[in-house]
C-alpha positions as CSV (number, residue, x, y, z in Angstrom):
1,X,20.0,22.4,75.9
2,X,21.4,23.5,72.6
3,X,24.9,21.7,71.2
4,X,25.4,20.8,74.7
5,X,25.2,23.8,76.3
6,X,22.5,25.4,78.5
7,X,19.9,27.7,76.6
8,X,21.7,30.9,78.2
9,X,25.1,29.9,77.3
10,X,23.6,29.2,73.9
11,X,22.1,32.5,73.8
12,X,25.0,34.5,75.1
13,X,26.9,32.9,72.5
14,X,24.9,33.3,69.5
15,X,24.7,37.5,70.6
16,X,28.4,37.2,70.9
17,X,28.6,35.9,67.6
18,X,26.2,38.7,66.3
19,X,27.8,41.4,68.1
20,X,31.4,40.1,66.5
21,X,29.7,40.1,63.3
22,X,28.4,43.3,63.2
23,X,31.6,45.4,64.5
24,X,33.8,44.0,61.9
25,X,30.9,44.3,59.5
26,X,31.3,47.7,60.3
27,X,35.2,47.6,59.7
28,X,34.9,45.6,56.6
29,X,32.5,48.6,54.8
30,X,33.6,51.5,56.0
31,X,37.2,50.0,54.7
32,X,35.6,49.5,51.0
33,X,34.4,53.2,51.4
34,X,38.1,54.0,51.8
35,X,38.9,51.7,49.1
36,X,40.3,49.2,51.0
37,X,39.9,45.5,51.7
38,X,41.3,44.1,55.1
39,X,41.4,39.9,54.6
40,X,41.4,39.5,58.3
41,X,38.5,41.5,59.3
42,X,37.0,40.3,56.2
43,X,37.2,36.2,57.0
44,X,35.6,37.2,60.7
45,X,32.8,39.2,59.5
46,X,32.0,36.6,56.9
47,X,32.6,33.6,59.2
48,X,30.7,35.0,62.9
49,X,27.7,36.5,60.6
50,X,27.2,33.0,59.2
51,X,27.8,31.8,62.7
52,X,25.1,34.0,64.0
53,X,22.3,33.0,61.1
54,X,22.9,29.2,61.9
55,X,23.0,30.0,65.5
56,X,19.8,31.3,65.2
57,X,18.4,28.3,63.6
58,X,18.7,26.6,66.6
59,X,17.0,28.0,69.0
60,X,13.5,26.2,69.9
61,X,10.5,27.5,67.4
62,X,7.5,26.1,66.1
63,X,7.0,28.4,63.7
64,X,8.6,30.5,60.8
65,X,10.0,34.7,62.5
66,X,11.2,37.1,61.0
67,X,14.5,36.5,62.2
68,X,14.3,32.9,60.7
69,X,13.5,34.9,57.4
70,X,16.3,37.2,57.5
71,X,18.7,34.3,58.6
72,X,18.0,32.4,55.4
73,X,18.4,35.9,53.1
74,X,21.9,36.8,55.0
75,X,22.6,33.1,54.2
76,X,22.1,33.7,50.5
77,X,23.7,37.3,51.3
78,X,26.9,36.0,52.3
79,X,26.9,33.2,49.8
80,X,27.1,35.0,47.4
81,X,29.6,37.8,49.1
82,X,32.3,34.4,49.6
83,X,32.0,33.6,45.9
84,X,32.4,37.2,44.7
85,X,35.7,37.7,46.9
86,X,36.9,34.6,47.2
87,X,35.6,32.0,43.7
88,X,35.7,35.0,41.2
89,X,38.2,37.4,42.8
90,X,35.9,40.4,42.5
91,X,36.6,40.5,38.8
92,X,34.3,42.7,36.8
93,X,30.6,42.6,38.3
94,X,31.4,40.7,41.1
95,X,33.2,43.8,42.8
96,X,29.5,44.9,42.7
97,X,28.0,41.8,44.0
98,X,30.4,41.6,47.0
99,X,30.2,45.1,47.8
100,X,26.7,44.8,48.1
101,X,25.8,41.6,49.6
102,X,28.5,42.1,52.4
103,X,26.5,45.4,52.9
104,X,23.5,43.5,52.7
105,X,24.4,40.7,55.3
106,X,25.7,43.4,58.1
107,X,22.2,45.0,57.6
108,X,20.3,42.1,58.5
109,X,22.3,41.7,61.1
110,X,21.8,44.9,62.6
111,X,17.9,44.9,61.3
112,X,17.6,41.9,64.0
113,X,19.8,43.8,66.8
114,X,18.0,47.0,66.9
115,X,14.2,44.2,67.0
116,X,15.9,42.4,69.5
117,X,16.4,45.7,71.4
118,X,13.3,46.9,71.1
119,X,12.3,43.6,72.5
120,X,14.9,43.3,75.4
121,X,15.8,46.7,76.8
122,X,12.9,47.9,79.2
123,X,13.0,51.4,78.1
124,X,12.9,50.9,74.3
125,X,10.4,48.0,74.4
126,X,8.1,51.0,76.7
127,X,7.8,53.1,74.0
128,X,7.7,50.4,71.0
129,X,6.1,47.4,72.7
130,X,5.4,45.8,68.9
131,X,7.1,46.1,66.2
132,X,3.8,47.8,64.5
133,X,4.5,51.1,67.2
134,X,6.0,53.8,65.5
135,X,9.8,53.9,67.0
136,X,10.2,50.6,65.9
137,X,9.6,51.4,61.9
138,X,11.1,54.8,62.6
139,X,14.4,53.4,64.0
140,X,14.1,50.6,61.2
141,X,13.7,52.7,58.7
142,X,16.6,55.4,59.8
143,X,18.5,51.9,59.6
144,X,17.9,51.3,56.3
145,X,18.5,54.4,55.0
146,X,21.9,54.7,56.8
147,X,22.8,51.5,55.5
148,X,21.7,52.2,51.6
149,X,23.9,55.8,51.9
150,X,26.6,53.2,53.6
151,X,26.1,50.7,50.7
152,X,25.9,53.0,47.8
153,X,29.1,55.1,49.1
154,X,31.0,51.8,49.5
155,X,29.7,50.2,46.1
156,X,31.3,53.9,44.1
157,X,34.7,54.0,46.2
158,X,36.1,50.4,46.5
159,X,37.4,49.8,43.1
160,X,38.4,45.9,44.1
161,X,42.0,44.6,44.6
162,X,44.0,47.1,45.6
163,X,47.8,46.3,43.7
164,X,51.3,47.9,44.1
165,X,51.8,50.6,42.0
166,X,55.1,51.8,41.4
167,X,55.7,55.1,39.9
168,X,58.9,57.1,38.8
169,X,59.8,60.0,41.6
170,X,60.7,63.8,40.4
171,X,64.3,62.9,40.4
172,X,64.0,59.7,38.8
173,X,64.1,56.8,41.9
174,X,61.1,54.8,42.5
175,X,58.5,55.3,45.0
176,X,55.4,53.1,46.1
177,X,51.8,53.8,46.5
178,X,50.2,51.0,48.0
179,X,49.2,49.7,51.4
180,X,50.7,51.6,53.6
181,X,54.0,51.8,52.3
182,X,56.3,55.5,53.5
């Protein structure tokens, strides 16, 4: 038993949490790529991939994984994401920092989903039965390079807070740019 509940209903809930986490992850960047910060997705991808590291904590080990490992750097990850948005606003080089480190925490998330499905789904776990066999590292390493083309292309189009901008029409009125408005 884990927090009261049995180790499958832990289990399910920690991939639940993961699974959360890493869709809006995905919502979260590819809305800096378009310049654009959503709050709400924002606060869930922040709050179930922090969920899913301390989650992960729990289970029983008696020794140090590499999931452990990259629980503690998403940690630090999304630490430092929280005070980037919300302690410094993303003012000057935080916008960096956040973009980054938000990128950084939904690719450790998914680092550990595609290793736990190498380790789970019979078919994958035929052809990579460690993580030493070459699938594995190839499929890691398409990851990572995905996610540093994801990261870089986020990190040179969101330009922070997005403000209202009002500009003067052709014939004089008033017209807004900005979130959506006409």
């Amino acid at each position: 038993m884990i927090l009261g509940l049995s180790l499958s209903t832990f289990t399910f809930l920690h991939v639940l949490l993961s699974l959360i986490g890493i869709g809006s992850g995905f919502v979260v960047v590819l809305g800096l790529i378009a310049g654009r910060r959503f709050p709400g997705w924002t606060a869930l991808f922040l709050v179930t991939t922090a969920l899913t590291s301390i989650t992960g904590f729990l289970f029983p080990n008696k020794t140090i994984t590499p999931g452990i490992v990259l629980g503690v750097l998403s940690l630090i990850s999304l630490l430092l994401a929280t005070i980037a948005l919300y302690g410094r606003r993303l003012s000057g080089a935080w916008r960096g920092t956040y973009v980054i480190d938000a990128a950084l925490s939904l690719y450790f998330n998914f680092f550990v989903l595609i290793a736990q499905l190498f380790n789970k789904v019979p078919a994958l776990k035929a052809i990579a039965p460690t993580p030493e066999a070459p699938a594995f590292k190839i499929a890691q390493l398409l990851a990572l390079l995905f996610f540093a083309a994801l990261t870089a292309l986020a990190f040179k189009k969101f330009r922070g807070e997005q403000r209202e901008t009002r500009q003067i029409g052709m014939q004089g009125g008033w017209s807004s740019r900005s979130r959506g408005a006409d």
